[in-house]
C-alpha positions as CSV (number, residue, x, y, z in Angstrom):
1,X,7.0,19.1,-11.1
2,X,10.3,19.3,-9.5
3,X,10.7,15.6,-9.9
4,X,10.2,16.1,-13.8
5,X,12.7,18.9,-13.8
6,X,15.2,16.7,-11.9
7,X,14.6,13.0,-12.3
8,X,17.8,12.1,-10.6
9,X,17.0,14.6,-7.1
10,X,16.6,12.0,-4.3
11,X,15.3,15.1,-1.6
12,X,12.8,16.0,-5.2
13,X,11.3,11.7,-4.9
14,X,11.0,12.0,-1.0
15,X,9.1,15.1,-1.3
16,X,6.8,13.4,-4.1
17,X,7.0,10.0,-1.7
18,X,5.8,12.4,1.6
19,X,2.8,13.7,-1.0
20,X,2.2,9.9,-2.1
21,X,1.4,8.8,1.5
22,X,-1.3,10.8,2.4
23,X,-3.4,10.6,-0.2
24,X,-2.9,6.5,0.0
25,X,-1.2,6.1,-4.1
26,X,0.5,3.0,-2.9
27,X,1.2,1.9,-6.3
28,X,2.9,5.2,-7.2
29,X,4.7,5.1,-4.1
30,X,6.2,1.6,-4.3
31,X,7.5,3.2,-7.6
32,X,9.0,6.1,-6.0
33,X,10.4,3.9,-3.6
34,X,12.4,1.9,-5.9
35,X,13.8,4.8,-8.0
36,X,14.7,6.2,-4.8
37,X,16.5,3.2,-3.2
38,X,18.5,2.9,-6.7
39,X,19.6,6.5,-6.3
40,X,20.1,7.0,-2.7
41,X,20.7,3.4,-1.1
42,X,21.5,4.6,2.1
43,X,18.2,6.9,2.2
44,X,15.6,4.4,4.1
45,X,12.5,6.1,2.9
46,X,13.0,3.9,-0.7
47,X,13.0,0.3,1.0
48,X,10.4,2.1,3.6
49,X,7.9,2.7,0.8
50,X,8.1,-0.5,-1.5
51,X,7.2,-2.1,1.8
52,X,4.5,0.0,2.9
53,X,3.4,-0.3,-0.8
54,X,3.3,-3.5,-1.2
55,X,1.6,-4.4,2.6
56,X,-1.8,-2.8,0.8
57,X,-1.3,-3.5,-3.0
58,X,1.2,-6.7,-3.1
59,X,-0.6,-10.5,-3.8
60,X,1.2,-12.4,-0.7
61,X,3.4,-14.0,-3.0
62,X,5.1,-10.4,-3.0
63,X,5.0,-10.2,0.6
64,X,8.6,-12.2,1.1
65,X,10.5,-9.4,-0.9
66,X,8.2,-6.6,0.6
67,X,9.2,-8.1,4.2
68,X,13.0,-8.0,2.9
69,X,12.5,-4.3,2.1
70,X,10.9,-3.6,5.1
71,X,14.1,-5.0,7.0
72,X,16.1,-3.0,5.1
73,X,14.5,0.4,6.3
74,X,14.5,-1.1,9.8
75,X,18.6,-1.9,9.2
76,X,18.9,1.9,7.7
77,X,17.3,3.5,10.0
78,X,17.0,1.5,13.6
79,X,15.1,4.1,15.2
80,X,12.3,4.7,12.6
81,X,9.0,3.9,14.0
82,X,7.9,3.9,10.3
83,X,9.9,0.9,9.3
84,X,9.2,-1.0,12.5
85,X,5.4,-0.3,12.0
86,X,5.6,-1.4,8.3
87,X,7.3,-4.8,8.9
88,X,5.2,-5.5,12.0
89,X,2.2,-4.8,9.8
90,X,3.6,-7.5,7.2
91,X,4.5,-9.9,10.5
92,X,0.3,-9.5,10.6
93,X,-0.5,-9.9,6.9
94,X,1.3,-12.8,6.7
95,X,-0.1,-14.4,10.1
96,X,3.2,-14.4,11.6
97,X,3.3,-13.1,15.3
């Protein structure tokens, strides 16, 4: 609701993208994601999410871009466990370790 009333509220999509996870709506999430990284580019949780996103719903033709956003979260927000877990997880999907 809060997101309808305030489309543009980045702290309104990352509450909506924390309520995504949980309940595994990867698609919706990916979509969150990207509205979020065009609003808030230096927020990590928007590259964070199109990655996570597309590691369970992306054909592995996606996965190049979905690695590139994952490496963007990583670069946002070194420390994140998140983002390192994401593109590690991709690093696996894709066979490359």
């Amino acid at each position: 609701k809060r997101v309808a009333l305030s489309p543009d509220d980045a702290d309104a999509l990352v509450d909506l993208g924390g309520a995504l996870y949980p309940v595994k709506a990867w698609e919706r999430l990916g979509a969150v994601g990207e509205r979020l990284r065009a609003l808030a580019p230096a927020r990590p949780e928007g590259p964070l999410w199109i990655a996570l996103s597309a590691g369970y719903v992306a054909p592995d033709d996606a996965l190049p871009a979905a690695l590139d956003a994952a490496r963007e979260a990583v670069r946002l927000r070194p420390d994140g466990y998140g983002a390192h877990r994401t593109l590690g997880r991709l690093h696996v999907r894709q066979r490359r370790w």
